[in-house]
N, C-alpha and C positions, 0 to 999 in steps of 0.2 A: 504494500500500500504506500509505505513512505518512498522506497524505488520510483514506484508510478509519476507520484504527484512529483519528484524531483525531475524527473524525466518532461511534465508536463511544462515545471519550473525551467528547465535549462532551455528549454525550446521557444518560452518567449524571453527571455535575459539568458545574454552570454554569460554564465559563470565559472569559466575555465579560469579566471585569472583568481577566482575571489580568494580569500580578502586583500590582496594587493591590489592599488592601484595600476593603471596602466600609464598613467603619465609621467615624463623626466621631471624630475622636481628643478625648478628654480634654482641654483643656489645662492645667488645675487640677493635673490629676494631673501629667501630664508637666512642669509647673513646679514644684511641688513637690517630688517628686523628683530635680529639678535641684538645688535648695537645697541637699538633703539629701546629696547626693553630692559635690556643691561643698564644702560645709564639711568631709569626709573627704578629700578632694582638699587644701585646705589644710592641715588635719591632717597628710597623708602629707610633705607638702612638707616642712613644718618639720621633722618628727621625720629628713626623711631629710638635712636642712641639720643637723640636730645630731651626723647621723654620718658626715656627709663623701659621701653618698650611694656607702653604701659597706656593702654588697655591690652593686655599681654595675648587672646584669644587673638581676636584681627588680624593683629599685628602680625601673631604668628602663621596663620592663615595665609594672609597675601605675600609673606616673603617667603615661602613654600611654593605658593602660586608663582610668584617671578623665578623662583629658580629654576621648577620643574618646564615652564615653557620656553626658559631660555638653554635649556639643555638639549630640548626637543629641536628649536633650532639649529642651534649649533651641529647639533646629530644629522638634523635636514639637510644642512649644506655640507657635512661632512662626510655622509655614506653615498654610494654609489648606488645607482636601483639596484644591482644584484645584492647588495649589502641591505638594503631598506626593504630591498624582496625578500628578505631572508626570515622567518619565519621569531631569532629573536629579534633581530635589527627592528622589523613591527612590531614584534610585541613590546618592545621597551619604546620606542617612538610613541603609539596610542594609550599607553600606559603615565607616559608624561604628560600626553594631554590632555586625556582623562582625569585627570589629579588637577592637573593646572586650572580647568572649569570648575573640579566640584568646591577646590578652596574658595574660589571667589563666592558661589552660591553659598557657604558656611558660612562666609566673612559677614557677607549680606545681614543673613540670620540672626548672627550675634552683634551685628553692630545697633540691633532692635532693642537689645539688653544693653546695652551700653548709655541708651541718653537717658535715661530717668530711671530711677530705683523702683524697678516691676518688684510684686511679688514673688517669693522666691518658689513657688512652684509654675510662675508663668515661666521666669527665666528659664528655670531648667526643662521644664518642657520644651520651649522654642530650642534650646541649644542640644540638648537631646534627642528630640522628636528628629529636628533635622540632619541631626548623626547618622543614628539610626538609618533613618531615610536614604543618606548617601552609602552608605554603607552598602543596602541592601542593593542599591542601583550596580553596585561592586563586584557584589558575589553573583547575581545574575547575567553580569559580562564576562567575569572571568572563563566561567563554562562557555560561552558564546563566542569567547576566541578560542578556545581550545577544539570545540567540536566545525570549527570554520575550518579547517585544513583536512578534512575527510570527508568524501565527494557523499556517503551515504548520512552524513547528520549534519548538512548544510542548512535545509530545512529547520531545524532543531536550532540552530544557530540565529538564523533569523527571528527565531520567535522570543528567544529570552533575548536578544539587541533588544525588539521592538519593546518588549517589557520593563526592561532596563532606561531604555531611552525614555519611555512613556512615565517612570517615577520619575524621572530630574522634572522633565515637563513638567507636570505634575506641584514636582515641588518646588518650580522656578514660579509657577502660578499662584502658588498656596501662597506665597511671601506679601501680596495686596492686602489681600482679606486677611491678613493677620495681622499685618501692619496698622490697618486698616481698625481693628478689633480692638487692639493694646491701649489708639487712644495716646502716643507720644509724639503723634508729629506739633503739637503745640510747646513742645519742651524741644524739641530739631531749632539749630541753626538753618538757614539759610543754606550752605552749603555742603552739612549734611541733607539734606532733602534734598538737593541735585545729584547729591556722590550715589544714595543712593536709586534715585531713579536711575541714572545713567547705568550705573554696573547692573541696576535686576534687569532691564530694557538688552543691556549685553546678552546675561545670560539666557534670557528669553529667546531672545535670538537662536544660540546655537543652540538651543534645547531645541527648538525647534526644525532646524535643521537638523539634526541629529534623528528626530523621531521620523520624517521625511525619509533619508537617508535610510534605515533602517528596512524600509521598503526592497526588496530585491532590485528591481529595477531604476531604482532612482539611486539605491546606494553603487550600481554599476554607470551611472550615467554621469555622477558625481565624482566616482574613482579615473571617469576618462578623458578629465580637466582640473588641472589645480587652481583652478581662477577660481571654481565654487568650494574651495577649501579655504584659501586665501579669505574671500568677503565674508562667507557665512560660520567659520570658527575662528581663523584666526585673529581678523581683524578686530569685530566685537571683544574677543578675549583683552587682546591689547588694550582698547579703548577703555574697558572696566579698569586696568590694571595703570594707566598712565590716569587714569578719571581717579584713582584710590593716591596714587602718589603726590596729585597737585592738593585735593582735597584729605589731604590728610589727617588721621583722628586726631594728631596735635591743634589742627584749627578748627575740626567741623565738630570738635564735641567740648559742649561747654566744660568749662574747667569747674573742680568742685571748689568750694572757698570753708577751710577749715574754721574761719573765725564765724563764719554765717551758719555752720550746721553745730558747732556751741553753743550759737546764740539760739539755736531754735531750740536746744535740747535741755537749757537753764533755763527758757519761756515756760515748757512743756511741764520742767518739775516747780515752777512756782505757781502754775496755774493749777495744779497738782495738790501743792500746800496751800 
């Protein structure tokens, strides 16, 4: 039965090649946007060495996220297609950028906790739930590359992508209505409310792309041009990640002021006595 239906499958999508790409990759490009993300990566470094790396979650979050894409790069311009055809050469490539997305969508989540003191089962639900969540989007890809290079559980393959892809969506979508729910954007800067529109609007993006892709034939139509790899993951990615570095938590989250939450905590116990 699964023979049949792949049989039916290969006959409308070519998938001799899959999971590799068929295109030479750039490597102009893909180095130069190493460059360019590198030098935002020291950016973050420093600015977050001037504050103690402190909100210490984010922080940690997106400079995981700059490293693991600028590695991915740097790999990009460095391997050769028979080297990026290479079964690990891909796996470690989609595994970097795989990580590189889901820290930003973490970052997002926890920077929800970061502007105003939720209760503390909202916070750890939000930074949990969306753990959890990424997580699980993890262990359902892991099998999805492994059963992609055996022509009889290609099929199989595709179906826990589309599952896997379908939770990030999911829980690139959830992040409104929760936002939304919590009741802090009156407590946001200014440019936290732009930092985060811009990076969830990113990661919507390649979520989206991503669930598309997942498709048989759109993920072969997509693997036989790296222009729709370029606009629809890595560009968005970048732009969350250069949008985190100029907006940074040192400026877009209010500072607490020790002598004001004394004074609220001396109000509290004389209205008390």
């Amino acid at each position: 039965m699964v023979r049949n239906s792949l049989k039916t499958l290969s006959i409308m999508v070519d998938l001799s090649n899959y999971p590799y790409p068929t295109y030479e990759s750039n490597r102009a490009a893909a180095g130069a946007l190493a460059v360019l993300i590198g030098i935002s990566l020291i950016a973050w470094i420093v600015q977050s060495i001037q504050i103690r790396f402190k909100p210490r979650r984010p922080i940690i979050l997106m400079l995981i996220s700059h490293l693991t894409i600028v590695i991915h790069l740097i790999l990009r311009a460095a391997f050769s297609t028979e080297r990026r055809n290479s079964r690990v050469g891909f796996t470690v490539i989609t595994v970097l950028l795989a990580v590189g997305l889901r820290t930003i969508i973490l970052a997002n989540y926890d920077f929800l906790t970061q502007v105003d003191k939720l209760k503390t089962w909202i916070s750890r639900t939000i930074i949990i739930g969306s753990m959890v969540t990424v997580i699980g989007s993890a262990v359902l890809m892991a099998p999805a590359g492994t059963l992609s290079y055996d022509s009889d559980t290609i099929e199989r393959s595709f179906a826990l992508r589309q599952a896997s892809s379908g939770i990030i969506l999911g829980l690139t979508i959830l992040f409104y209505p929760i936002w939304f729910a919590i009741k802090i954007t009156k407590h946001m800067t200014k440019q936290a409310i732009i930092l985060l529109i811009i990076s969830s609007i990113a990661c919507l993006i390649v979520s989206i792309f991503l669930v598309i892709t997942s498709v048989p034939q759109y993920y072969v139509d997509s693997n036989d041009r790296e222009f729709w790899f370029y606009v629809f993951q890595l560009t968005p990615i970048a732009i969350a990640q250069f949008t985190w570095t100029i907006l940074h938590p040192k400026r877009t989250l209010k500072p607490t002021d020790p002598s004001k939450d004394a004074a609220n905590i001396n109000a509290n116990i004389n209205d008390d006595l």
